[in-house]
BATI-132203 format. One record per residue (C-alpha): residue number from 1; residue in one letter; x, y, z. Coordinates in steps of 0.5 Angstrom, whole numbers, plus 500, padded with zeros to 3 digits. Example, Ala and Ser with C-alpha at 12.3 -4.5 7.8 and 13.67 -1.06 7.14 Angstrom:
BEGIN
NODE resi resn   u   v   w
NODE    1    a 525 491 516
NODE    2    s 527 498 514
END
This chain:
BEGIN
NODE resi resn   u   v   w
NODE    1    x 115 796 364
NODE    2    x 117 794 357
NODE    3    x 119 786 356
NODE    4    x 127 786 356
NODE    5    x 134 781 358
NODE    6    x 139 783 361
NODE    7    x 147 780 360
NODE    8    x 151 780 367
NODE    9    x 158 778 368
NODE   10    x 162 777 375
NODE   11    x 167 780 376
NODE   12    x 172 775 375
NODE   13    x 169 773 369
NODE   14    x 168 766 372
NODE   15    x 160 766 371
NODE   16    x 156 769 366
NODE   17    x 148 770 367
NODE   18    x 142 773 363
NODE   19    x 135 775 366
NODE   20    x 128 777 363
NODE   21    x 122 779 364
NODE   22    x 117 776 358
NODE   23    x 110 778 361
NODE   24    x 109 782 355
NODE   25    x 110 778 350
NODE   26    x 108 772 353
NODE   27    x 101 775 354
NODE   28    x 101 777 346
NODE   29    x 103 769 346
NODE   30    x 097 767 349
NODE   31    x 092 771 344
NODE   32    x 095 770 337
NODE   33    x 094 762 339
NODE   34    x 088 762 344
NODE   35    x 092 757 349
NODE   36    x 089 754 355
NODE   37    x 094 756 361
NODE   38    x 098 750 361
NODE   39    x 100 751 354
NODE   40    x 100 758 356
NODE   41    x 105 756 361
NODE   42    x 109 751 357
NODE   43    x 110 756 351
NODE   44    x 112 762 356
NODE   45    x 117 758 358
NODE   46    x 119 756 352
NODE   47    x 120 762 348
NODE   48    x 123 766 354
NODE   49    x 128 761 354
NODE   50    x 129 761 346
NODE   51    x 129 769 347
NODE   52    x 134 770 352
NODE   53    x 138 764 347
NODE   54    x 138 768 342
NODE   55    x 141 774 346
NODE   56    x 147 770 345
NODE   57    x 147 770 338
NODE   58    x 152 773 335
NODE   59    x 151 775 328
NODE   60    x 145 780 325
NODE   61    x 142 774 320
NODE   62    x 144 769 326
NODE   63    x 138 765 329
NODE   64    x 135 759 334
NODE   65    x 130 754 334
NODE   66    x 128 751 339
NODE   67    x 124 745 339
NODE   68    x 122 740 345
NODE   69    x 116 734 342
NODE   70    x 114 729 347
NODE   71    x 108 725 349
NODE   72    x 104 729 352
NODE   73    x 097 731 350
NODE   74    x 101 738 347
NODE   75    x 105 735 342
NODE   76    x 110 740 341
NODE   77    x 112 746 342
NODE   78    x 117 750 337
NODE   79    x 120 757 338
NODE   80    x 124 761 334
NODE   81    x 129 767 336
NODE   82    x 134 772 332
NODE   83    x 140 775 335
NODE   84    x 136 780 336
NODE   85    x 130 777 342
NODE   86    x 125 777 336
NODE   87    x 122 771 338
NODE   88    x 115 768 335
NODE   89    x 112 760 337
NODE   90    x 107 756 337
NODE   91    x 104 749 341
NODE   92    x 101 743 337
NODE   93    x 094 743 341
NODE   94    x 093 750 344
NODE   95    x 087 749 348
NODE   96    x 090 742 353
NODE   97    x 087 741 360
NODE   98    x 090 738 365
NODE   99    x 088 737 372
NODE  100    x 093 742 377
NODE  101    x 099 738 380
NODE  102    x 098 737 388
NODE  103    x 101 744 390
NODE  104    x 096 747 386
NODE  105    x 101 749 380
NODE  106    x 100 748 373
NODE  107    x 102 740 370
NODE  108    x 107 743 364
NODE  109    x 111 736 366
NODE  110    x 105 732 364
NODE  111    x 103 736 359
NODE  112    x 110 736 355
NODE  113    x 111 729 357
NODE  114    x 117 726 358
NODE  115    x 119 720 352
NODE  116    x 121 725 347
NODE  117    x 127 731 345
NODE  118    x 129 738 345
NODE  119    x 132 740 341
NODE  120    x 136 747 339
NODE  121    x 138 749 332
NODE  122    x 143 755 330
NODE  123    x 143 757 324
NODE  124    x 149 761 322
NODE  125    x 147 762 315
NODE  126    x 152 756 313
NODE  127    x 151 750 309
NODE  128    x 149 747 315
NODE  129    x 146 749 321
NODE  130    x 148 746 328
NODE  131    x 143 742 331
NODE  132    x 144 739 338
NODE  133    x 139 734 341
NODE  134    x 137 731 347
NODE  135    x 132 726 351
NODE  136    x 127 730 355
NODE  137    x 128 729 362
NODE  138    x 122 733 365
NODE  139    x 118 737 360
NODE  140    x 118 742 365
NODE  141    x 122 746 360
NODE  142    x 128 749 365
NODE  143    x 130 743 368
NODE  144    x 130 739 360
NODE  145    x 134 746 359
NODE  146    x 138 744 364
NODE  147    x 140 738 361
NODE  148    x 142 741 355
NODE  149    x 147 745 356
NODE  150    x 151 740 361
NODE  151    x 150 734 356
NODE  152    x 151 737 349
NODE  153    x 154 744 349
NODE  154    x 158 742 356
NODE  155    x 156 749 359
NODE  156    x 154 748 366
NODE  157    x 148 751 368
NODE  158    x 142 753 371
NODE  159    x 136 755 367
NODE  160    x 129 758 371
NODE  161    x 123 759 367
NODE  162    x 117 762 370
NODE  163    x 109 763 368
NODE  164    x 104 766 373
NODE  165    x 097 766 371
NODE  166    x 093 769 373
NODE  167    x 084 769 375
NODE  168    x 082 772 367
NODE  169    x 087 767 364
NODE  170    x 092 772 362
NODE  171    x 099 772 363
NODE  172    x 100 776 370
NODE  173    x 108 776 370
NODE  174    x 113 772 365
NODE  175    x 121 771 365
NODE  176    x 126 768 367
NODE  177    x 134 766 368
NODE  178    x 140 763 366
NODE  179    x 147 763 369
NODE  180    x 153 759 366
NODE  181    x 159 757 368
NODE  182    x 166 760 365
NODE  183    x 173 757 363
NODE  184    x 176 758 370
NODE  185    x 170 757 375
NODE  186    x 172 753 381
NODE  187    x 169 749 386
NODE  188    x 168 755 391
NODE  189    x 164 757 386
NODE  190    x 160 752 384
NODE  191    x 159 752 391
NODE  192    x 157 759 392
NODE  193    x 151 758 386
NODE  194    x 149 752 389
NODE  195    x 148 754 395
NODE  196    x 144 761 392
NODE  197    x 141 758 387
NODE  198    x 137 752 393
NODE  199    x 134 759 396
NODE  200    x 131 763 391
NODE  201    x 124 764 390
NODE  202    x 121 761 384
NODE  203    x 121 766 378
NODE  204    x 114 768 377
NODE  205    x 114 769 384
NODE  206    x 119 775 385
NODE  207    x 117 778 378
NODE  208    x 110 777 380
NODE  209    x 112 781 386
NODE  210    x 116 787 382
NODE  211    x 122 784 381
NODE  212    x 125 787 376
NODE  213    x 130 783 371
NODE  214    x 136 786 375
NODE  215    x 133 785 382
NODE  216    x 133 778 379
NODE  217    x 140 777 378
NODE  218    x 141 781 385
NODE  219    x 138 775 388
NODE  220    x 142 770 384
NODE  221    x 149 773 384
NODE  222    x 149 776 390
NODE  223    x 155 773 393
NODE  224    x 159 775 386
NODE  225    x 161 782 384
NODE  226    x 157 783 378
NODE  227    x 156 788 372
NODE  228    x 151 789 367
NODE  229    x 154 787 359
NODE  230    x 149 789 356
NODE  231    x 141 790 355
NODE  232    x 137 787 349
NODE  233    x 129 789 348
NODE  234    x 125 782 347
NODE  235    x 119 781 344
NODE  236    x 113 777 340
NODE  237    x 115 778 332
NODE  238    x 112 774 327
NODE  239    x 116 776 320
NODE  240    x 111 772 315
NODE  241    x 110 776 309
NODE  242    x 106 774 303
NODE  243    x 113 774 299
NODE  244    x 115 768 304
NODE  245    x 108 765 303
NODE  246    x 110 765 295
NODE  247    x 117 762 296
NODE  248    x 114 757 300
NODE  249    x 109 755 295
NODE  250    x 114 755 289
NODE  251    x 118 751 293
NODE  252    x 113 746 293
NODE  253    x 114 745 286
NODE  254    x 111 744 279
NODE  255    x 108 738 281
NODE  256    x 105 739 287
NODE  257    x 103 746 286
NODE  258    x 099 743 279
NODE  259    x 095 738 283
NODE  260    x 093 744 287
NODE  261    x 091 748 281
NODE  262    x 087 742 278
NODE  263    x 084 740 285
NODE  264    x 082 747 288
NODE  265    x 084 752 283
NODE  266    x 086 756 290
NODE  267    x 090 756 296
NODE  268    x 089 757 303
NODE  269    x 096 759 308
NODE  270    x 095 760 315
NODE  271    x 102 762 318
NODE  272    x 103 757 324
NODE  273    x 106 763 329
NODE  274    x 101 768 328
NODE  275    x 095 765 325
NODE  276    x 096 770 319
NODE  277    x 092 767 313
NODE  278    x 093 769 306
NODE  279    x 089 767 299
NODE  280    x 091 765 293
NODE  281    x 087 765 287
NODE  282    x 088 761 281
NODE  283    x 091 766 277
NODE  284    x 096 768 282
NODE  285    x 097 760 283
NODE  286    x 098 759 276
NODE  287    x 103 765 276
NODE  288    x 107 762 282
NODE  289    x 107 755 277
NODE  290    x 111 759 272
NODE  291    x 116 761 277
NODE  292    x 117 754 279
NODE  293    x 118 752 272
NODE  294    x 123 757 269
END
């Protein structure tokens, strides 16, 4: 099954939802960046989260970064989406170890760690782009997630994010959901989900167990009469590219980039979301130094 979200819309228009299946991608994840399963985890969710996010961009340039940093031995974790659910990520130190939590799960929460932010980017190809910021309540990603939309978009949500590793440490079923509440939504409702919302298996076990994104959303809303808006294929895409890197050097500057000429009379790019490497010589470089200066 090919890794996709689904949009999904009661019918009173009172609470909208998104599910994924990210198994897929999650997995091309782990073999671009060789993760340990934890940073496996702890990226999974974040780009599954960044994927269905980015679903919800509305214009075709639009994208979405988001990044959590806390002071956990993973550093940081980046991801970025278009509105497409393209999406490409990486984490800082890839190949963390940690001791599994008591219940035998991965410890995502200590590997992220609590002091720190998350952060979401939009960038709608205006002069600025819009950035909303928030403290990390868990590292666990979907309850940070959580967290966000309540206190900097004033959304309420719920955010489930799941990733199942499995024996030979390959990603054995990834996804995930988000429901939000609408303008107009009441008590009733808000009660009905919650009360829904207590019961429900974790995600990776319904995926693990051949749910699909729909199936998902039947667990989830199956108090509402819902409906299908819209289906978005998501996947693991890097758009690096050699003219990119070139750009990204000029815009070092003169300087800069005659320091590099005279030290090493070379250059060495490795691109953070996919580990492409690409080479300069002195003569492309000194190319490049004309560039910036004209």
């Amino acid at each position: 099954m090919k890794d996709y979200i689904i949009k999904a819309l009661t019918k009173d228009g009172t609470v909208r939802a998104f599910a994924a299946i990210t198994t897929d991608m999650i997995n091309k994840a782990r073999q671009i960046h060789d993760t340990s399963p934890v940073a496996t985890a702890a990226l999974g969710r974040t780009l599954t989260a960044a994927a269905m996010m980015g679903s919800m961009l509305k214009g075709e340039q639009d994208t979405l970064t988001l990044q959590i940093k806390g002071d956990g031995p993973l550093g940081g974790i980046v991801a970025v989406a278009d509105s497409k659910a393209n999406v490409k990520g990486y984490v800082h130190q890839s190949h963390v170890d940690l001791p599994l939590k008591p219940d035998g799960k991965l410890d995502v929460g200590k590997a992220v760690g609590k002091n720190g932010y998350l952060s979401i980017v939009r960038d709608f190809g205006l002069k600025e782009p819009y950035v909303g910021r928030v403290p990390l309540v868990s590292g666990e990603i979907a309850e940070d997630l959580t967290f966000y939309y309540a206190r900097s978009e004033q959304i309420p949500s719920v955010v489930a994010l799941g990733v199942l590793i499995d024996v030979d440490l390959s990603v054995k079923a990834a996804g995930g959901f988000i429901v939000q509440l609408m303008p107009g939504a009441d008590d009733k409702t808000i009660d009905i989900l919650e009360n829904t919302l207590a019961q429900i298996p974790p995600v990776s076990s319904m995926i693990s167990g051949g749910m699909t994104a729909e199936d998902m959303l039947d667990k989830v809303l199956n108090k509402f009469e819902w409906s299908r808006t819209d289906t978005v294929n998501t996947g693991y895409n890097c758009d690096c590219s050699r003219e990119r890197i070139e750009s990204a050097l000029i815009s070092l500057g003169k300087k800069e980039l005659k320091g590099i000429i005279e030290e090493q009379g070379k250059a060495e790019v490795t691109c953070h979301f996919c580990n492409e490497i690409y080479r300069f010589n002195k003569q492309e470089l000194e190319h490049l130094l004309e560039a910036a200066s004209s």
